[in-house]
PDB file with one MODEL, atoms N, CA, C and O in Angstrom:
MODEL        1
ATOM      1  N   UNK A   1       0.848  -1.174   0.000  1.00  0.00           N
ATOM      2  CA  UNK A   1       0.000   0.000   0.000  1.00  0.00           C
ATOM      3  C   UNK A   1       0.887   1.227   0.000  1.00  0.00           C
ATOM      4  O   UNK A   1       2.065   1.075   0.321  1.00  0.00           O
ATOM      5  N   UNK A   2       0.511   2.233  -0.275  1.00  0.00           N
ATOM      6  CA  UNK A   2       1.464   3.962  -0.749  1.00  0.00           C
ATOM      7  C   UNK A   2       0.149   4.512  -1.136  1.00  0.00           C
ATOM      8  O   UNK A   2      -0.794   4.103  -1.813  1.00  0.00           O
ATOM      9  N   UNK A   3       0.480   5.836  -0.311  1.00  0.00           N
ATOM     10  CA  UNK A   3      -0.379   6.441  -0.406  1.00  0.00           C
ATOM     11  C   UNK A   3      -1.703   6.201  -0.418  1.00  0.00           C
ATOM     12  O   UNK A   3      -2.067   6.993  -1.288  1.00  0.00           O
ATOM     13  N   UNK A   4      -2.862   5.537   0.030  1.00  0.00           N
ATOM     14  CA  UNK A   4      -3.505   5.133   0.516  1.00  0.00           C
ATOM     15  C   UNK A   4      -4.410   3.789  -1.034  1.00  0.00           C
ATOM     16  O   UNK A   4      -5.502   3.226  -1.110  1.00  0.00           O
ATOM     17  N   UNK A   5      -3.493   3.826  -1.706  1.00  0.00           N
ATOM     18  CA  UNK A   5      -3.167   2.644  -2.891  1.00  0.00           C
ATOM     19  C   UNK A   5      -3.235   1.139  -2.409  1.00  0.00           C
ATOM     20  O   UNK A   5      -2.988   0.800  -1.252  1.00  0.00           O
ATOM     21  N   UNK A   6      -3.511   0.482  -3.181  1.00  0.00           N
ATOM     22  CA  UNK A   6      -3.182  -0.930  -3.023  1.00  0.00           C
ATOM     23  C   UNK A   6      -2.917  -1.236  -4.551  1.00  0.00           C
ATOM     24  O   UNK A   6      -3.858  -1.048  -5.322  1.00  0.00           O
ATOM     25  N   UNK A   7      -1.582  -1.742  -5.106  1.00  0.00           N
ATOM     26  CA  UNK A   7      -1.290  -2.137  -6.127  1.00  0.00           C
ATOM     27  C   UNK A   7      -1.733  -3.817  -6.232  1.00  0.00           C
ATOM     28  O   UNK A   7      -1.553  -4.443  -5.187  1.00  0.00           O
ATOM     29  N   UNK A   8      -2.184  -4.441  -7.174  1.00  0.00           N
ATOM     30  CA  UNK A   8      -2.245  -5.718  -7.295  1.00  0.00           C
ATOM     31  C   UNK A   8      -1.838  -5.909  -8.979  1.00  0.00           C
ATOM     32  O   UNK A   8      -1.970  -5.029  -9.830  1.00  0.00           O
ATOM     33  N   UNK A   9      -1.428  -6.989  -9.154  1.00  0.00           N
ATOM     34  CA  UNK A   9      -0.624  -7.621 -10.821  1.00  0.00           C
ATOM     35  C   UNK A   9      -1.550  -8.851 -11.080  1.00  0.00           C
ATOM     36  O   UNK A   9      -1.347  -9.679 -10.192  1.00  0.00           O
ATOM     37  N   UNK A  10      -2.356  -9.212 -11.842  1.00  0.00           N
ATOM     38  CA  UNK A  10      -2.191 -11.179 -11.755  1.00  0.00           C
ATOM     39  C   UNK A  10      -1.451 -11.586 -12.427  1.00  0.00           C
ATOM     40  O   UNK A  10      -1.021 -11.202 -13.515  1.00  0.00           O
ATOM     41  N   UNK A  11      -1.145 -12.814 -11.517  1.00  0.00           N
ATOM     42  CA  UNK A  11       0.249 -13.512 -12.152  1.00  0.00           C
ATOM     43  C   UNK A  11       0.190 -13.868 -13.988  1.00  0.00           C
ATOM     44  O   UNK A  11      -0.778 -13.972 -14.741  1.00  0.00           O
ATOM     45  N   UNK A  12       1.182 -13.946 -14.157  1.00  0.00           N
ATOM     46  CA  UNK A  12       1.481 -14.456 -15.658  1.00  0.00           C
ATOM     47  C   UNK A  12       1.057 -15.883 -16.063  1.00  0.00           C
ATOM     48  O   UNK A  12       1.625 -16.759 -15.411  1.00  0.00           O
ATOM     49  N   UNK A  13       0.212 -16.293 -16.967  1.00  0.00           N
ATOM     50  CA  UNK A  13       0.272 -17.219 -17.025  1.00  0.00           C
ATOM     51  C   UNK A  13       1.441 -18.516 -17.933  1.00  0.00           C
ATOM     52  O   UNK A  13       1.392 -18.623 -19.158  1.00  0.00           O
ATOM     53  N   UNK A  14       2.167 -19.166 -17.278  1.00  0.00           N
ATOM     54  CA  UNK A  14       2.870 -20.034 -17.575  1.00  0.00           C
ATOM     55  C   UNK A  14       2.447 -21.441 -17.181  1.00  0.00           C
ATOM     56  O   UNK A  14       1.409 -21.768 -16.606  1.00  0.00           O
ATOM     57  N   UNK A  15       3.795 -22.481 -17.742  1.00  0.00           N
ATOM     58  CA  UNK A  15       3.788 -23.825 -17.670  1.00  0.00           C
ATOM     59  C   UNK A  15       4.482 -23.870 -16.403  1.00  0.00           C
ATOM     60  O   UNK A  15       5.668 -23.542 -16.369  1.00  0.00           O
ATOM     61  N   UNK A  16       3.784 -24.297 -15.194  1.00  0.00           N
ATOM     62  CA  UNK A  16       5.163 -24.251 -14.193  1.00  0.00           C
ATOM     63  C   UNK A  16       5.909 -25.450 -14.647  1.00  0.00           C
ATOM     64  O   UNK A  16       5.470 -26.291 -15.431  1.00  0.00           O
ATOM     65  N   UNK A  17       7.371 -25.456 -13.943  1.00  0.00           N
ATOM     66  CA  UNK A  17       8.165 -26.420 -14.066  1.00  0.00           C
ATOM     67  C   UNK A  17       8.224 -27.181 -12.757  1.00  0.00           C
ATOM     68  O   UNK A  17       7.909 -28.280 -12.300  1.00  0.00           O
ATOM     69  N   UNK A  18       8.987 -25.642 -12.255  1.00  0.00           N
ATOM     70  CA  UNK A  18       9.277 -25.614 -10.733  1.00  0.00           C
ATOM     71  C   UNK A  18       9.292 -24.859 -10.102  1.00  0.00           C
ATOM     72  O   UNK A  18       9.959 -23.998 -10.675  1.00  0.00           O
ATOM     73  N   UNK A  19       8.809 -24.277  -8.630  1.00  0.00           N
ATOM     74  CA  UNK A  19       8.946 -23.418  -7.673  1.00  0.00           C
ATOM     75  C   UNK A  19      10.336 -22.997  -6.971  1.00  0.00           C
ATOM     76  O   UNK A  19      10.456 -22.171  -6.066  1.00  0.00           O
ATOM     77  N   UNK A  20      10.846 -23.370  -7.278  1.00  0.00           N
ATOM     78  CA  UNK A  20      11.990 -23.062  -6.563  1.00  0.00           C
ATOM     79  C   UNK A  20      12.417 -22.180  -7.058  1.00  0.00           C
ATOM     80  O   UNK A  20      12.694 -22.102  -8.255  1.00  0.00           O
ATOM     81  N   UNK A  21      12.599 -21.077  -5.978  1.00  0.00           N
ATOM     82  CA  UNK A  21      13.317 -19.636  -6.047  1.00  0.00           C
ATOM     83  C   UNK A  21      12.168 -18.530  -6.919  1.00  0.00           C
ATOM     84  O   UNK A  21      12.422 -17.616  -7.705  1.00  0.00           O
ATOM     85  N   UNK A  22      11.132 -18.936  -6.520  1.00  0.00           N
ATOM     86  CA  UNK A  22       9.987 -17.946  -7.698  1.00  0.00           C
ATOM     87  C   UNK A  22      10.051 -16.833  -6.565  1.00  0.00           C
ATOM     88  O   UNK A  22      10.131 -15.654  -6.910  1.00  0.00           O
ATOM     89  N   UNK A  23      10.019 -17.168  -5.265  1.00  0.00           N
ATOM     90  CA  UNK A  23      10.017 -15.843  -4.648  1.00  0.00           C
ATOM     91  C   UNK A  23      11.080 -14.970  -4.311  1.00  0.00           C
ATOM     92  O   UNK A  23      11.010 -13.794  -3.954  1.00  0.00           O
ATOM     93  N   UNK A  24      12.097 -15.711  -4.474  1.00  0.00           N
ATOM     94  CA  UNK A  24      13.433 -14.744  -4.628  1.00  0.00           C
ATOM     95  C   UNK A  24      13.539 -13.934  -5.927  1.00  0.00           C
ATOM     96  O   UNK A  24      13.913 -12.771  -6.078  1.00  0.00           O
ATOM     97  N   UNK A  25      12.981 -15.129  -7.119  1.00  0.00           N
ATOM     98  CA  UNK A  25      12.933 -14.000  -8.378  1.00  0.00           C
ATOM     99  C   UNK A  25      11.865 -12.900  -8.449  1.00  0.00           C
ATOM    100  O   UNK A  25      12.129 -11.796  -8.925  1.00  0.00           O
ATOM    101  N   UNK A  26      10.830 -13.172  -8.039  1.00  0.00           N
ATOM    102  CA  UNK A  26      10.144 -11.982  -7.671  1.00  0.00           C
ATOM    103  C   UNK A  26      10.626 -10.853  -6.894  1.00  0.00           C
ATOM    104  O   UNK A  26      10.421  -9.683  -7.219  1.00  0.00           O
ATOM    105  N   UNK A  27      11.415 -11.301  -5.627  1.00  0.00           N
ATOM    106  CA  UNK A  27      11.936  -9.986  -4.792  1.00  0.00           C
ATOM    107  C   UNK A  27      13.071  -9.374  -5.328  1.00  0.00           C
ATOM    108  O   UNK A  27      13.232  -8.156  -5.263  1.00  0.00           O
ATOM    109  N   UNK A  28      13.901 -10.163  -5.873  1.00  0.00           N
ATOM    110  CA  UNK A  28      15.088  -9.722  -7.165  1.00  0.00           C
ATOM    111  C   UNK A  28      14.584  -8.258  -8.346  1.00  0.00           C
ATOM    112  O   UNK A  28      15.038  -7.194  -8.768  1.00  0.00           O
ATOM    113  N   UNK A  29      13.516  -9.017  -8.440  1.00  0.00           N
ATOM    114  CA  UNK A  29      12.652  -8.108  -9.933  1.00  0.00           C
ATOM    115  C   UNK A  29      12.352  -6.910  -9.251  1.00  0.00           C
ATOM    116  O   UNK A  29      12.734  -5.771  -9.519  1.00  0.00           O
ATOM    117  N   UNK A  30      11.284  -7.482  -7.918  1.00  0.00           N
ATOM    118  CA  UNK A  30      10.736  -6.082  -7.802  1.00  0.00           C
ATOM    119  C   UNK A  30      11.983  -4.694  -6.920  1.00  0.00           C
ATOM    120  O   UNK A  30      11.933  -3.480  -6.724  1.00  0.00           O
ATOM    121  N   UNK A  31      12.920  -5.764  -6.640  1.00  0.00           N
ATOM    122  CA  UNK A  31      14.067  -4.528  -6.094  1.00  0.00           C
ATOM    123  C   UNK A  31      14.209  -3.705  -7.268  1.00  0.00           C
ATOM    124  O   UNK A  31      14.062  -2.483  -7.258  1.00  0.00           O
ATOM    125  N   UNK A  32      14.536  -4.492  -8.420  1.00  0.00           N
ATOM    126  CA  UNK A  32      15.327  -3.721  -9.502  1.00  0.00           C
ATOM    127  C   UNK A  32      14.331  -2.970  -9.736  1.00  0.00           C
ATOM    128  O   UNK A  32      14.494  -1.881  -9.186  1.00  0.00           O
ATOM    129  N   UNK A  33      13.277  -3.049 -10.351  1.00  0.00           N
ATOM    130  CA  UNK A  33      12.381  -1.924 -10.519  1.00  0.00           C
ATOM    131  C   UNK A  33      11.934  -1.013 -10.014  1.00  0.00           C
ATOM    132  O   UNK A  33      11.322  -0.161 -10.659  1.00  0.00           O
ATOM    133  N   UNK A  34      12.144  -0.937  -8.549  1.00  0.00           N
ATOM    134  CA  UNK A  34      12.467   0.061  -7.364  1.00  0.00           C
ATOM    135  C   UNK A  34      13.756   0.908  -7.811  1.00  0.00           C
ATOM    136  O   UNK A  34      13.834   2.003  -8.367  1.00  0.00           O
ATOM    137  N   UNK A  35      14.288   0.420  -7.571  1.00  0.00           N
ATOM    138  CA  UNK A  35      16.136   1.091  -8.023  1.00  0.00           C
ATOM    139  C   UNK A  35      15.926   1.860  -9.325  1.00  0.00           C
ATOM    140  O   UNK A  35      16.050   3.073  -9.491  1.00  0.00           O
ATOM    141  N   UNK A  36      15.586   0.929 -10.217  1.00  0.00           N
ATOM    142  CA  UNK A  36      15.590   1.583 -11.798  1.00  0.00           C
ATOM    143  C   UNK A  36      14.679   2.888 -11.976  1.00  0.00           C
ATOM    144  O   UNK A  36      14.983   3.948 -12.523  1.00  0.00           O
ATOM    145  N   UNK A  37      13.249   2.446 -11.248  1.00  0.00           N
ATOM    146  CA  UNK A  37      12.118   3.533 -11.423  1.00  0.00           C
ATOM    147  C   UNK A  37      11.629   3.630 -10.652  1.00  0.00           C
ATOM    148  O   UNK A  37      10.404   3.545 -10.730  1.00  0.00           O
ATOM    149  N   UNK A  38      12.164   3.836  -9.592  1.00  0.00           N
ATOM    150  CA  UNK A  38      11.324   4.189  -8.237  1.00  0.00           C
ATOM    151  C   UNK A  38       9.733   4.624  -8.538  1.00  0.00           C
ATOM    152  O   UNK A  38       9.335   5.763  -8.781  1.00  0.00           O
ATOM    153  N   UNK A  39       8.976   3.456  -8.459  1.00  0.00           N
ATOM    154  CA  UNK A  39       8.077   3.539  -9.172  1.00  0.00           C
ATOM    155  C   UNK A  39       7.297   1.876  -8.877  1.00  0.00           C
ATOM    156  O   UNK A  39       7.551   0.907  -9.592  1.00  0.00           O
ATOM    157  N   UNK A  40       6.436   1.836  -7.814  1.00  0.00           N
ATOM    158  CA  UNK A  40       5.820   0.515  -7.522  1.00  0.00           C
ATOM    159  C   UNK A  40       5.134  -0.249  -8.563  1.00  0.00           C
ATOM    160  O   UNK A  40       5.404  -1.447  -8.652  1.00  0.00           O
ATOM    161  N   UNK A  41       4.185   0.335  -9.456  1.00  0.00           N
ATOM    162  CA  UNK A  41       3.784  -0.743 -10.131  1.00  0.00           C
ATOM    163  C   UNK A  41       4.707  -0.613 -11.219  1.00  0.00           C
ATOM    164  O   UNK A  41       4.223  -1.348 -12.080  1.00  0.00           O
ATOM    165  N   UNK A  42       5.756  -0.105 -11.684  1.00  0.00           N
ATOM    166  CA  UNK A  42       6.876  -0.994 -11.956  1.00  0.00           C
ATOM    167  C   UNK A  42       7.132  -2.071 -11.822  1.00  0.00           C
ATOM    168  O   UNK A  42       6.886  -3.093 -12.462  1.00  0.00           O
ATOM    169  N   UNK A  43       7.887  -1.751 -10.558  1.00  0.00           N
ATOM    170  CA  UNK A  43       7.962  -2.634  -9.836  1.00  0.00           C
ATOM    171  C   UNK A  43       7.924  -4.172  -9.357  1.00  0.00           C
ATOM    172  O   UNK A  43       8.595  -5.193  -9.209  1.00  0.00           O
ATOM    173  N   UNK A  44       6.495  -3.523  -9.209  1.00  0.00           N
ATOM    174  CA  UNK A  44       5.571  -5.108  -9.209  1.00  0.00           C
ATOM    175  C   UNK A  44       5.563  -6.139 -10.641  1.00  0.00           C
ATOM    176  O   UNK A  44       5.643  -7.364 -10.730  1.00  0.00           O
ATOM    177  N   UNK A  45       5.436  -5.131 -11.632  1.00  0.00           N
ATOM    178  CA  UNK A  45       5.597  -5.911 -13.017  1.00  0.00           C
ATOM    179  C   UNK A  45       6.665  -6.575 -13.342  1.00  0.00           C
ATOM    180  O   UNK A  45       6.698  -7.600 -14.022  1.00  0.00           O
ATOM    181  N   UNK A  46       7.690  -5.927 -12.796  1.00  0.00           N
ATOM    182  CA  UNK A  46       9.082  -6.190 -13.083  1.00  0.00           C
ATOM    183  C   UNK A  46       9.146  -7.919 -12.470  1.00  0.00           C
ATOM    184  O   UNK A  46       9.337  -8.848 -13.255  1.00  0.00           O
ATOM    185  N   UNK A  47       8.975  -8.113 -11.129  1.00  0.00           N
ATOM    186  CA  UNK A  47       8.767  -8.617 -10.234  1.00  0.00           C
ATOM    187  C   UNK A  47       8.229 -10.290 -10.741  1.00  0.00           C
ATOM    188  O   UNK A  47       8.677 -11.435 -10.690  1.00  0.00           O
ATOM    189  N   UNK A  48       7.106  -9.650 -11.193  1.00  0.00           N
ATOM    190  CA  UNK A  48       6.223 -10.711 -11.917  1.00  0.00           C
ATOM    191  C   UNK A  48       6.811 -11.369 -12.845  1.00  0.00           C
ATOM    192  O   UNK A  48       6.736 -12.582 -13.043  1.00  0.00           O
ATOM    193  N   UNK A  49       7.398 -10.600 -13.422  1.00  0.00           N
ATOM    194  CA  UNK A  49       8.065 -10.887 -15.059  1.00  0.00           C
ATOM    195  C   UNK A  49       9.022 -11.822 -14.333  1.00  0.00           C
ATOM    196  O   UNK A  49       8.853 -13.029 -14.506  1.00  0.00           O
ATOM    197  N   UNK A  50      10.076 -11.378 -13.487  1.00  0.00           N
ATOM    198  CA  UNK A  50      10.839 -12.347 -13.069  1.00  0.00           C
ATOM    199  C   UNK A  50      10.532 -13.488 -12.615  1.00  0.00           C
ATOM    200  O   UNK A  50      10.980 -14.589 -12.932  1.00  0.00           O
ATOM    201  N   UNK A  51       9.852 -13.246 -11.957  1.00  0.00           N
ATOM    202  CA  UNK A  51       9.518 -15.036 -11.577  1.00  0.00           C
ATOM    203  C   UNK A  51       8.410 -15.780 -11.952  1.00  0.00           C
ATOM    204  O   UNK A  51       7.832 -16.653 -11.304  1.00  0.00           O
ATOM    205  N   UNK A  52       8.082 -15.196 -13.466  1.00  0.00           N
ATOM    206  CA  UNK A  52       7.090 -16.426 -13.852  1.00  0.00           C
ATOM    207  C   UNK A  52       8.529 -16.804 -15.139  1.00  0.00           C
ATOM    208  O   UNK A  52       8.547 -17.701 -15.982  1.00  0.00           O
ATOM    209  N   UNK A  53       9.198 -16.137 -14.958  1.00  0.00           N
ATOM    210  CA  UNK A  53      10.434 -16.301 -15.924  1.00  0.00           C
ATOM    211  C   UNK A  53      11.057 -17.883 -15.289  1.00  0.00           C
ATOM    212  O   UNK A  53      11.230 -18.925 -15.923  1.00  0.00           O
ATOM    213  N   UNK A  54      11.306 -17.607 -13.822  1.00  0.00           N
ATOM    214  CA  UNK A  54      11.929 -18.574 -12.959  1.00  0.00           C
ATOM    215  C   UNK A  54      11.070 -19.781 -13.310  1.00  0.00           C
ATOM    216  O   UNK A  54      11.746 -20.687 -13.798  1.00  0.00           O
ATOM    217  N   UNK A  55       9.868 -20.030 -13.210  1.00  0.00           N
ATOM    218  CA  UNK A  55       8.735 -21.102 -12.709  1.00  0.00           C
ATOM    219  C   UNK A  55       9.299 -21.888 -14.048  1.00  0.00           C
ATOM    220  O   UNK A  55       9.740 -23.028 -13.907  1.00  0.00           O
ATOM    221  N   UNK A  56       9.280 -21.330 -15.209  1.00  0.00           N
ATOM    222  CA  UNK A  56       9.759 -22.664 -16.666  1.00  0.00           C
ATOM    223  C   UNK A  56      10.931 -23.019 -16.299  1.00  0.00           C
ATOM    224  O   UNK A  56      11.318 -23.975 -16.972  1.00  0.00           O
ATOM    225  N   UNK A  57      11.691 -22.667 -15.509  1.00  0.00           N
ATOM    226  CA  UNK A  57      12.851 -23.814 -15.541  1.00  0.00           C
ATOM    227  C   UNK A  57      13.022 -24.205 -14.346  1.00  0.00           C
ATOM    228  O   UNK A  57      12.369 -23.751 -13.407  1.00  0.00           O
ATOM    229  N   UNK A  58      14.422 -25.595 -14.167  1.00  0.00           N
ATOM    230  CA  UNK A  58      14.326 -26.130 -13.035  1.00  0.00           C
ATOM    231  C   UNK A  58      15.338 -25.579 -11.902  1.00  0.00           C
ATOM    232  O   UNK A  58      16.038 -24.794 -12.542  1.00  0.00           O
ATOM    233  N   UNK A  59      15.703 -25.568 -10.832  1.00  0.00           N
ATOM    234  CA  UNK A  59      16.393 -24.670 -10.169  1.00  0.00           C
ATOM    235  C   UNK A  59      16.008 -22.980  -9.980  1.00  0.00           C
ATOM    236  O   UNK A  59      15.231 -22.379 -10.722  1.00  0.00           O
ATOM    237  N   UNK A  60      16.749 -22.363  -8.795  1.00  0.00           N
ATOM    238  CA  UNK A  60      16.324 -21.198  -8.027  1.00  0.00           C
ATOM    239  C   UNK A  60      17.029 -20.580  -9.051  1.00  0.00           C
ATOM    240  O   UNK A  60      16.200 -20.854  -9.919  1.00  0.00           O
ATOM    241  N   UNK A  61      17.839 -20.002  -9.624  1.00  0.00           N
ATOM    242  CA  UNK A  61      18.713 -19.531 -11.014  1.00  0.00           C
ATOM    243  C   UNK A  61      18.441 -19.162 -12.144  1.00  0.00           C
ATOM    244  O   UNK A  61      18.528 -18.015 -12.580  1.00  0.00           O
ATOM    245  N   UNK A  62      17.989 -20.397 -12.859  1.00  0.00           N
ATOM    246  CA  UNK A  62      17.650 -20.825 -14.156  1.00  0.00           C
ATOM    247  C   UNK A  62      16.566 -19.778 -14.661  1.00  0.00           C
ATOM    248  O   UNK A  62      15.846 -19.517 -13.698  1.00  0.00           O
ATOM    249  N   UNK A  63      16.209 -19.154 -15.663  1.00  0.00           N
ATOM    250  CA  UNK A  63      15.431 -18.344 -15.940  1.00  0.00           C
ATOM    251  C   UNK A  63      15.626 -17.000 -15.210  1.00  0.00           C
ATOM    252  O   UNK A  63      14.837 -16.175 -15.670  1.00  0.00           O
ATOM    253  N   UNK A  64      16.274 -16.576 -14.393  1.00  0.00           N
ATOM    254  CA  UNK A  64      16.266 -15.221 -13.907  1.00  0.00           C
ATOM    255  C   UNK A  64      16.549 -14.291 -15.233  1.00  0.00           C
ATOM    256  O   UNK A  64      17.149 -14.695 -16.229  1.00  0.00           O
ATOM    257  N   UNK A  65      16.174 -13.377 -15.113  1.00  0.00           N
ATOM    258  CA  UNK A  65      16.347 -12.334 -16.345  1.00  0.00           C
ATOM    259  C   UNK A  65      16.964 -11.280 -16.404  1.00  0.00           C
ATOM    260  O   UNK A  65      16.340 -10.314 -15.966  1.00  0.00           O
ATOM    261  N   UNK A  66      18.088 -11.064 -16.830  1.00  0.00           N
ATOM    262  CA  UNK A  66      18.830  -9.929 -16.902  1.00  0.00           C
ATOM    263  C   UNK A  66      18.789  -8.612 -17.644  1.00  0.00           C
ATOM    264  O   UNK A  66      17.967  -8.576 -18.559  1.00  0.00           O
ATOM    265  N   UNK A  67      19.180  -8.020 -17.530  1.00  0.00           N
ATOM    266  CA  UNK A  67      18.438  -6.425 -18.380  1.00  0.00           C
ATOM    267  C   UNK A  67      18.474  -6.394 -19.953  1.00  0.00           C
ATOM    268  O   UNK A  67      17.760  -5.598 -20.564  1.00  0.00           O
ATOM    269  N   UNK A  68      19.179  -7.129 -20.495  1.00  0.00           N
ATOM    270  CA  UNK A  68      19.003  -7.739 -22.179  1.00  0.00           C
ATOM    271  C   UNK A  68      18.253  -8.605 -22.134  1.00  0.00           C
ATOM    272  O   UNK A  68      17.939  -8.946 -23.274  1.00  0.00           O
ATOM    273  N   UNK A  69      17.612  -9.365 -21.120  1.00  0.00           N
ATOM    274  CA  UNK A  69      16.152  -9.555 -21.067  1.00  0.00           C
ATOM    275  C   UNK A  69      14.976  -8.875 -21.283  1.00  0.00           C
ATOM    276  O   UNK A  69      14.153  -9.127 -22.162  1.00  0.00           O
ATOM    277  N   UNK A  70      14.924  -8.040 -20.488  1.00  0.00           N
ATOM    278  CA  UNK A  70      13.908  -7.377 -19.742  1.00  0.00           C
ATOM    279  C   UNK A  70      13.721  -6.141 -20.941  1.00  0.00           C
ATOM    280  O   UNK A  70      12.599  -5.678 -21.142  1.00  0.00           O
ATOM    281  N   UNK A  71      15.183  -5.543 -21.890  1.00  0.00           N
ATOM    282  CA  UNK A  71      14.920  -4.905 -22.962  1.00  0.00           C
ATOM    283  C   UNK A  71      13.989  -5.230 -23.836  1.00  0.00           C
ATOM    284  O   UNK A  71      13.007  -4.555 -24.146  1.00  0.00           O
ATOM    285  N   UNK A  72      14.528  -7.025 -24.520  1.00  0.00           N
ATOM    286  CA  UNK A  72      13.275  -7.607 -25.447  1.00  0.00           C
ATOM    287  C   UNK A  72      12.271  -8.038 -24.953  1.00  0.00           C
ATOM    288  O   UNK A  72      11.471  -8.736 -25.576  1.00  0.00           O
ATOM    289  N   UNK A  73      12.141  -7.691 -23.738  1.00  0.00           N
ATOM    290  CA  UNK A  73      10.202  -8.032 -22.933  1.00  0.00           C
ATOM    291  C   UNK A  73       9.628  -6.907 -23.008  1.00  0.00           C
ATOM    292  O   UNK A  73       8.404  -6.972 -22.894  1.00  0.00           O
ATOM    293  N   UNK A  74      10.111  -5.778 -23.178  1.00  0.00           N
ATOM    294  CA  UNK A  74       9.488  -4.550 -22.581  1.00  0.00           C
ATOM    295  C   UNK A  74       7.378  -4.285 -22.518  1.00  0.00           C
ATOM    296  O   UNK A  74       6.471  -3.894 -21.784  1.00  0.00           O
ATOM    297  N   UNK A  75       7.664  -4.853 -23.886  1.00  0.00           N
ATOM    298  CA  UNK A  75       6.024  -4.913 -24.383  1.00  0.00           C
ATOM    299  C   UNK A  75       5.614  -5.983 -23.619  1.00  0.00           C
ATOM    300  O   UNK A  75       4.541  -5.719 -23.075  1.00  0.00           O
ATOM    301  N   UNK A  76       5.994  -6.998 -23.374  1.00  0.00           N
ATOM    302  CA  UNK A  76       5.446  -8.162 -22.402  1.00  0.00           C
ATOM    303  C   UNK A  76       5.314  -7.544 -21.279  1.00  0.00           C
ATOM    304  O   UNK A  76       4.262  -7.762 -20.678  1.00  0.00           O
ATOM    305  N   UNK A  77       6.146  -6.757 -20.757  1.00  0.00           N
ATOM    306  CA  UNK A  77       6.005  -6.346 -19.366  1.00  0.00           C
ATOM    307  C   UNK A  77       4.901  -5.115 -18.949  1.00  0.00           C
ATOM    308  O   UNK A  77       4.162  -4.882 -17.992  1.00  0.00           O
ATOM    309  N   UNK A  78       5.247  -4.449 -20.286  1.00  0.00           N
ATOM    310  CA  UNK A  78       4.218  -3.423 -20.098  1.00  0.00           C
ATOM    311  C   UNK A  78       4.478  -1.991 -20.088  1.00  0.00           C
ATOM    312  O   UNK A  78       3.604  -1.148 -20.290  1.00  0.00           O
ATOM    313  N   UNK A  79       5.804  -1.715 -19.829  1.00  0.00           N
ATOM    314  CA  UNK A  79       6.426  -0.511 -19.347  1.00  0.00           C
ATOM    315  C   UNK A  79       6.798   0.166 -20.609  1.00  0.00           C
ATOM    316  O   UNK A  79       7.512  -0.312 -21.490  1.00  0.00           O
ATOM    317  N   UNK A  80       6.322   1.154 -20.600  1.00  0.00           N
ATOM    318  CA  UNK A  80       6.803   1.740 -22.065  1.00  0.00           C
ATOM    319  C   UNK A  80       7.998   2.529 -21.821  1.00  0.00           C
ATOM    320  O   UNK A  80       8.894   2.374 -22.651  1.00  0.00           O
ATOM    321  N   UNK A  81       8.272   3.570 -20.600  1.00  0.00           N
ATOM    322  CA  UNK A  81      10.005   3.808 -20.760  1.00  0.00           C
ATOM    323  C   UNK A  81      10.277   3.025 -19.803  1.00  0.00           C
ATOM    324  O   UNK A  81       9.698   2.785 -18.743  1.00  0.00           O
ATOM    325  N   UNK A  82      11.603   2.487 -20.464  1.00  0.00           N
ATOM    326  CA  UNK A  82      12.350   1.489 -19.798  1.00  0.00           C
ATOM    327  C   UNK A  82      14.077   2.231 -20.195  1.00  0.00           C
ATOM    328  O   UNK A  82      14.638   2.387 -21.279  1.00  0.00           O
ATOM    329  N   UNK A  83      14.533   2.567 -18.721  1.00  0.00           N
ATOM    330  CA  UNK A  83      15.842   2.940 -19.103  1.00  0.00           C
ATOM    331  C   UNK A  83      16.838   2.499 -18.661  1.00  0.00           C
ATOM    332  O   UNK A  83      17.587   2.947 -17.792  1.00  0.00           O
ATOM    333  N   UNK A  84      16.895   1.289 -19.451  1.00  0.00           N
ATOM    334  CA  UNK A  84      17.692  -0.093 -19.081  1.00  0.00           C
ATOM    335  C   UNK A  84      19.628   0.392 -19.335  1.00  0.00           C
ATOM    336  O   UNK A  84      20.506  -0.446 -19.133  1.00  0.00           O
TER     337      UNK A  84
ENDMDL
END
């Protein structure tokens, strides 16, 4: 909640694989999108993106997404400036 807000995302839909580390890739994502754009529902998208990224593969690692990621997602993600 901010400012008397409640942001909500629904999740992405994917194939899960595996859980492991979806919530670290989520808290990973949504840091960076804090940092990058101080800016919550950023944020949150960012967030999302990461760890439905994580869920298709196996291990806490695998699928995390790095910012030459997150460049060719932009439209997936949603964010129109992105100043990667």
């Amino acid at each position: 909640m901010s400012g008397g807000k409640i942001f909500y995302h629904p999740a992405r839909p994917v194939k899960i694989i595996d859980t492991t580390g979806s919530g670290d890739a989520f808290s990973s994502g949504f840091l960076a999108g804090l940092i990058l754009y101080q800016d919550l529902e950023a944020a949150l998208k960012l967030g999302i993106f990461n760890s439905a990224s994580c869920l298709t593969r196996v291990g806490a690692q695998e699928g995390l997404l790095t910012r030459k990621d997150l460049k060719l997602s932009k439209s997936k993600i949603g964010l129109k400036k992105m100043n990667l």
